[in-house]
Structures are given as C-alpha cells and as structure tokens.
C-alpha positions as CSV (number, residue, x, y, z in Angstrom):
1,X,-30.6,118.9,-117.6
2,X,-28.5,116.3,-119.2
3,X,-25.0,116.3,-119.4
4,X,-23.6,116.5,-122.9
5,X,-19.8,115.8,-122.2
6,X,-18.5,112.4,-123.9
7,X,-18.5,110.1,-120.5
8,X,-14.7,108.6,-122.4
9,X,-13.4,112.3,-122.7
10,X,-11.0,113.1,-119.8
11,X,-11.8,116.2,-118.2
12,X,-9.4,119.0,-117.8
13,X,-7.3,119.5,-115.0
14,X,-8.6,122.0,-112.7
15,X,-7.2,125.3,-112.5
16,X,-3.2,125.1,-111.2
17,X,-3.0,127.1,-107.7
18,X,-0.3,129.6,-107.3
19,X,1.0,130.5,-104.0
20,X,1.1,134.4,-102.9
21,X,4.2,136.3,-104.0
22,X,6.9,137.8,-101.3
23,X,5.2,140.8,-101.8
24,X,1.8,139.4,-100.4
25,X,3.1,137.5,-97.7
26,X,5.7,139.2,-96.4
27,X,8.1,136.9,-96.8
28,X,12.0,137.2,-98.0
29,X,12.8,137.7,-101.7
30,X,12.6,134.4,-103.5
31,X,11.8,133.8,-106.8
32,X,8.6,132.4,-107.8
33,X,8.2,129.0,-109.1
34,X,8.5,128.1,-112.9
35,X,5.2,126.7,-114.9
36,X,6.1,123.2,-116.1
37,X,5.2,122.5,-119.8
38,X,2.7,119.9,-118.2
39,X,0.7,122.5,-116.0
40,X,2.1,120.1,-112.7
41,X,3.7,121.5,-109.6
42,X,7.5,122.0,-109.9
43,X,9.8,119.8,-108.5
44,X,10.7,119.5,-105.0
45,X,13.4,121.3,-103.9
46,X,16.8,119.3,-103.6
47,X,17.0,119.4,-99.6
48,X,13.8,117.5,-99.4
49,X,14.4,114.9,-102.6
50,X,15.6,112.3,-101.4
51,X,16.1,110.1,-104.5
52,X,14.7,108.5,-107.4
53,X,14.8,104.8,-108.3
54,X,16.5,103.7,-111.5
55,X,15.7,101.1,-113.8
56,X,17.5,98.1,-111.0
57,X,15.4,99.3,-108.6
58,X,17.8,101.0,-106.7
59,X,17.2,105.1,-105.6
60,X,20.3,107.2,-106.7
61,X,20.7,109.7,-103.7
62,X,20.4,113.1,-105.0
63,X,23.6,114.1,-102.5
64,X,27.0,113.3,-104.0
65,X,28.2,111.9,-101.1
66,X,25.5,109.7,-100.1
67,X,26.6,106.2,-101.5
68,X,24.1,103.8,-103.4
69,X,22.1,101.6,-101.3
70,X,19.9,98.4,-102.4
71,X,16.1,97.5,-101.8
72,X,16.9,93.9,-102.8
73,X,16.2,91.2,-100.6
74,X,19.3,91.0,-97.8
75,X,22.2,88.3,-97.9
76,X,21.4,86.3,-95.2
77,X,25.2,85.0,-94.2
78,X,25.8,83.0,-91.0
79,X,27.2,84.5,-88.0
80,X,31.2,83.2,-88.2
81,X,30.4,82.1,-84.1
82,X,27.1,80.2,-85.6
83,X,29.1,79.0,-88.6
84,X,31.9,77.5,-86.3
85,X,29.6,75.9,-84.1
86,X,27.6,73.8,-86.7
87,X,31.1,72.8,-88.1
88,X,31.9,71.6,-84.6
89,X,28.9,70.1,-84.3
90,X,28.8,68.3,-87.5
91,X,32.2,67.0,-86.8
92,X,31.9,66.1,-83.4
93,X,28.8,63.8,-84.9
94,X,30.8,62.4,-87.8
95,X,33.5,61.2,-85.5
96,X,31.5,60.1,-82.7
97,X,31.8,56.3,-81.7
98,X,29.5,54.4,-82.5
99,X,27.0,53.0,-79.1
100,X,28.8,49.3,-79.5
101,X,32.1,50.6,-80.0
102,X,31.2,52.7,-76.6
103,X,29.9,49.1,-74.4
104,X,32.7,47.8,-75.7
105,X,35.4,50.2,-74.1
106,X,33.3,50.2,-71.2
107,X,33.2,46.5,-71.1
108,X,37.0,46.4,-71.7
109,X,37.8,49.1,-68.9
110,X,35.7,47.4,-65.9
111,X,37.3,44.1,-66.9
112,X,40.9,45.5,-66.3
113,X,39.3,47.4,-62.7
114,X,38.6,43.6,-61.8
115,X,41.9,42.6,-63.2
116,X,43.2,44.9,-61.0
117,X,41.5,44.3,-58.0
118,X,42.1,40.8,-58.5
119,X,45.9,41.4,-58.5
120,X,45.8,43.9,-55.1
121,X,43.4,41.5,-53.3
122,X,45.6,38.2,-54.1
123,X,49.0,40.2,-53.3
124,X,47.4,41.4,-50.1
125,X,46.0,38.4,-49.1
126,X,49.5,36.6,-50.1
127,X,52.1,39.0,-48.3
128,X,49.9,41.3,-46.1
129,X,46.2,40.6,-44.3
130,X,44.3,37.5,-44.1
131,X,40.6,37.5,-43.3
132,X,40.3,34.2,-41.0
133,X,37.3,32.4,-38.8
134,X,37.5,31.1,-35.6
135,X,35.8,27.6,-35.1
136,X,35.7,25.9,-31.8
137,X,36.2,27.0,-27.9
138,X,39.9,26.4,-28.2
139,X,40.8,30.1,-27.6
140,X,38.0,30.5,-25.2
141,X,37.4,33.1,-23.7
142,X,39.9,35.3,-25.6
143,X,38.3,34.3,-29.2
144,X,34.8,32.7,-29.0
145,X,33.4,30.3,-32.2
146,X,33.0,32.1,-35.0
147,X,34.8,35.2,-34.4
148,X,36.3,36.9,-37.3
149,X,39.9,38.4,-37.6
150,X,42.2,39.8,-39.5
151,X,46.0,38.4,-39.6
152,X,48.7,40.0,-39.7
153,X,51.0,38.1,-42.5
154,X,53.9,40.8,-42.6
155,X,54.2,40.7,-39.0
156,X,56.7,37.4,-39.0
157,X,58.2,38.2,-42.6
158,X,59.9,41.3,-40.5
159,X,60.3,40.1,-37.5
160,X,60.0,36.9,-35.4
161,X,56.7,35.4,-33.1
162,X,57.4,36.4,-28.9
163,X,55.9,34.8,-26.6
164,X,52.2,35.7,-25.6
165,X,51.5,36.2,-29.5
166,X,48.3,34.9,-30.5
167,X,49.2,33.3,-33.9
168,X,47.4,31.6,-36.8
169,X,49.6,28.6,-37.8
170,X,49.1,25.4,-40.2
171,X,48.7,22.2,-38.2
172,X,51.8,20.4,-38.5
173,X,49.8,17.5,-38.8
174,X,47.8,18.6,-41.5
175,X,48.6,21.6,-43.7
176,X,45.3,22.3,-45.4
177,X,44.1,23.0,-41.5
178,X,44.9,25.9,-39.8
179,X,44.5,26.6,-36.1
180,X,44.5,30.4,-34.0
181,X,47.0,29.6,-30.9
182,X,48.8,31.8,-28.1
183,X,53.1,31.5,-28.0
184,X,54.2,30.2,-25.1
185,X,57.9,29.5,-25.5
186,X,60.4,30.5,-28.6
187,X,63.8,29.0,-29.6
188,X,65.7,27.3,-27.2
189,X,63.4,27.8,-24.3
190,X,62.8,25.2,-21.8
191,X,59.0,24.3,-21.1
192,X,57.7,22.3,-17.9
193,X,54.2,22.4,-17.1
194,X,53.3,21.2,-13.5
195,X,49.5,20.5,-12.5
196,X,48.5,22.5,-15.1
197,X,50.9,25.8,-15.0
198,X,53.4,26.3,-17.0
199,X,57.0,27.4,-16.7
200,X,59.4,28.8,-19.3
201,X,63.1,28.4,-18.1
202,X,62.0,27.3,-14.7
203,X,59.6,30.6,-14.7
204,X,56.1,30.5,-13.9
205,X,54.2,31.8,-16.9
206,X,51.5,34.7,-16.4
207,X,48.8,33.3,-17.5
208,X,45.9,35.1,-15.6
209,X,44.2,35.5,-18.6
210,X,42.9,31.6,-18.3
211,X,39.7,31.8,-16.1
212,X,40.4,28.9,-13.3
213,X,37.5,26.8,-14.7
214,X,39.3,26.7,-17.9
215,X,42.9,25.2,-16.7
216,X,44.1,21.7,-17.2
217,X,45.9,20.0,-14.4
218,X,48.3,17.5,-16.6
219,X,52.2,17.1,-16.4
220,X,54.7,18.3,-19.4
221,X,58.3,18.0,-19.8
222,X,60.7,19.6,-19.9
223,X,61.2,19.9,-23.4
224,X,63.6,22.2,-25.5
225,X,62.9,23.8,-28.3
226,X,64.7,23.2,-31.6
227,X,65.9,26.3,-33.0
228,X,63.0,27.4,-35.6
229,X,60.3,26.3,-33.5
230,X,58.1,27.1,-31.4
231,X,55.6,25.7,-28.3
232,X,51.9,27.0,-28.9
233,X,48.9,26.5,-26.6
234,X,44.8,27.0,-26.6
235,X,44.0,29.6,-23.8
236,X,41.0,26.9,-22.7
237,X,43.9,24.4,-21.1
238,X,41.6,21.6,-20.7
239,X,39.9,21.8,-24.4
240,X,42.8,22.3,-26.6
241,X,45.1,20.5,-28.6
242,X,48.0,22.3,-29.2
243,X,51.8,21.7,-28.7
244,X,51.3,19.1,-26.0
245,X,49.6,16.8,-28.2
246,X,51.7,17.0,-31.4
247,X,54.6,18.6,-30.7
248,X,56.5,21.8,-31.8
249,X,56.1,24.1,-34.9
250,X,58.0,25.1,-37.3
251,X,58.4,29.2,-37.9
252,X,57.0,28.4,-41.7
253,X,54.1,27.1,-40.5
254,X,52.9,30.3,-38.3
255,X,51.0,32.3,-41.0
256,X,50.9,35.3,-39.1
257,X,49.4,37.2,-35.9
258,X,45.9,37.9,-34.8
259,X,45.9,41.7,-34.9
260,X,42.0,42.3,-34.7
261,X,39.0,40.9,-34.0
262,X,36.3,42.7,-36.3
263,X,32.9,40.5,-35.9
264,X,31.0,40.8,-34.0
265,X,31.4,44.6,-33.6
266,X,30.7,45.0,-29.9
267,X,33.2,43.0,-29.0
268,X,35.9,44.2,-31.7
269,X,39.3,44.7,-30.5
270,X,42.9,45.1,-31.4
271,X,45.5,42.2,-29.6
C-alpha cells in the first residue's frame, strides 16, 4: 500500500495531551491550563522560569530583585599582590647593576680590606709585636737556631728593660743586624765578671740557668754603666758576643722583649 502523503508536506502535530482535572485526581482546586493559539504547552510557571536571554545575550531574571548577570567572557584582572610583585620585579631588574659594575665594587672593596690590613699589620708591627728568628747557639740552651718569637715592642715604650730580660736589640755595631740577648746590668750598675761569673754591684749574679759546659772562664771589669745603657750577654758564655766584646747599648737600640717562643710548638713557651 503506498503512501500518498507529499514526502515535503509537514505532518500535523500529534494530538496535544491534557492533564486530568482536580476533579479526577483529587487534587486542590486549580485552574486548568489555557490552550495557546499555537496548540504548544503553556508556559512554565514563574517559580520555575528562570530567565530568558535578550538580544546581548544576557538572561533578564524573571524576579525583580535578582540583578542582571553576563555570559560574556570574564575580565581577567591581576591580583593587586600579583600586580605589585611584577612591578617589583620589573623594577628591581631595570635598576640592577650591571655584572662589571658588580666585579668592580667587589674589586674596589677587597682592595681597601688589603688597605686595611696593610695599615693594622705595619702599625702592629711598628708600635706593638714583631715576629723575629733566632739564628745561631748564642742563647743556647734558652733559644735554640731557628726558634721563632714574638717581641714584645710596647714593653720598653712603657716602661724600662730589668735585668734578666731577654731582649731583641740592634747591634750597635751594625744597625741593620739585630741580636736576642739576656740583661745583665741596667743604669749605673757596676759589672765585674771573675773566671767566668758575673757580679752586679759586687753581687754574684744567679745565673743557674747556664749549664756548666756552657760558661766562659774570662776576666771583665769593672765597668759602669752610662746612664741610658745597658750590659747584655748570650746565655752560652763561651759562644757569644755580646757586651764584652763591643761594649754597652743604648736604650734605643733594644727593640723590645722576647715574650714567646711559638715554633716549634712542643717547646712553646712564654719568658
């Protein structure tokens, strides 16, 4: 049986469905809906609508105090946090110094740390400690060869040398030398020394501290010494030149006192 209906005629709409009535279900009294011109369902109630869109593409909330909202795409503004942080940043790059105007700070501030220490090591080595080296058996067996020290330069700016001092001095002789002696008479002392012992003001001298294979056995004085000088000795008597030899020495040549023997460590001590 072939269908006779034109295939480009739109059928009808089928038949519109009503629902039951209050009466047939039971229900409360409401009224029944209202037929549309267009034979369509009627509109949604206005609890359940919950807009329409306009002609921006916006939906107009059917509630009056619903306000209008936007389906456009978001503003996408920064965080004012993120915002001050780039601005930082950005900043902190643009003023930046550059890496050679960095080396050259750097450059500029180690060469003033070397001023520096140039200025405390000279001024300390000038007016306070001296590093010195021992060379020889002279002070044997107090100081050995090659013992290091450390002098004492304020010692004799604040005070004066007493006797049993072991002393750094220039040799009177010779001023570019410097020798490492022990005081054995100050100012206006009398020295004698008799078969090898010596005697300050007619007093025998302690000098226990020479080992008996060390001591001399010559003849000295007496002799006075001028006011400003001193008498100095070598603690190994009979390998020493010292006072005996070339005489007495002047305060301003005694650089200052022994105060420690540092090298070699086991046998470091203070004098």
């Amino acid at each position: 049986m072939s269908d006779s209906r034109d295939p480009y005629t739109v059928p009808p709409a089928p038949e519109r469905f009503d629902p039951p009535t209050p009466a047939d279900s039971g229900s409360p009294s409401t009224p029944p809906p209202t037929d549309t011109p267009d034979g369509s369902y009627p509109p949604a109630p206005p609890a359940y609508e919950m807009g329409r869109r306009d002609d921006a593409g916006a939906i107009e909330s059917t509630y009056a105090h619903e306000e209008r909202v936007s389906l456009g795409p978001p503003a996408l503004e920064p965080l004012p946090a993120m915002a001050g942080d780039f601005a930082t940043a950005t900043s902190d790059a643009a003023n930046a110094p550059s890496l050679t105007s960095r080396l050259i700070d750097e450059f500029v501030a180690w060469l003033k740390t070397l001023a520096s220490a140039a200025v405390y090591a000279t001024l300390i080595v000038t007016f306070g400690f001296q590093v010195a080296r021992v060379e020889g058996q002279s002070m044997a067996p107090t100081l050995q060869n090659q013992d290091r020290l450390i002098v004492n330069k304020l010692a004799y700016r604040l005070g004066d040398p007493q006797v049993g001092d072991i002393v750094m001095l220039y040799y009177p002789h010779d001023p570019d030398k410097s020798f490492v002696k022990r005081v054995i008479a100050e100012p206006g002392d009398t020295v004698k020394i008799v078969d090898g012992r010596v005697y300050v003001d007619d007093v025998l001298l302690d000098d226990s501290f020479v080992p008996p294979e060390y001591r001399s056995h010559e003849d000295f004085g007496p002799k006075v010494m001028d006011p400003g000088y001193y008498f100095v000795m070598g603690d190994h008597r009979n390998n020493s030149s010292d006072s005996r030899h070339w005489g007495q020495v002047p305060k301003k040549y005694i650089i200052g006192r022994v105060q420690l023997r540092w090298w070699p460590i086991p046998n470091a001590r203070v004098f």
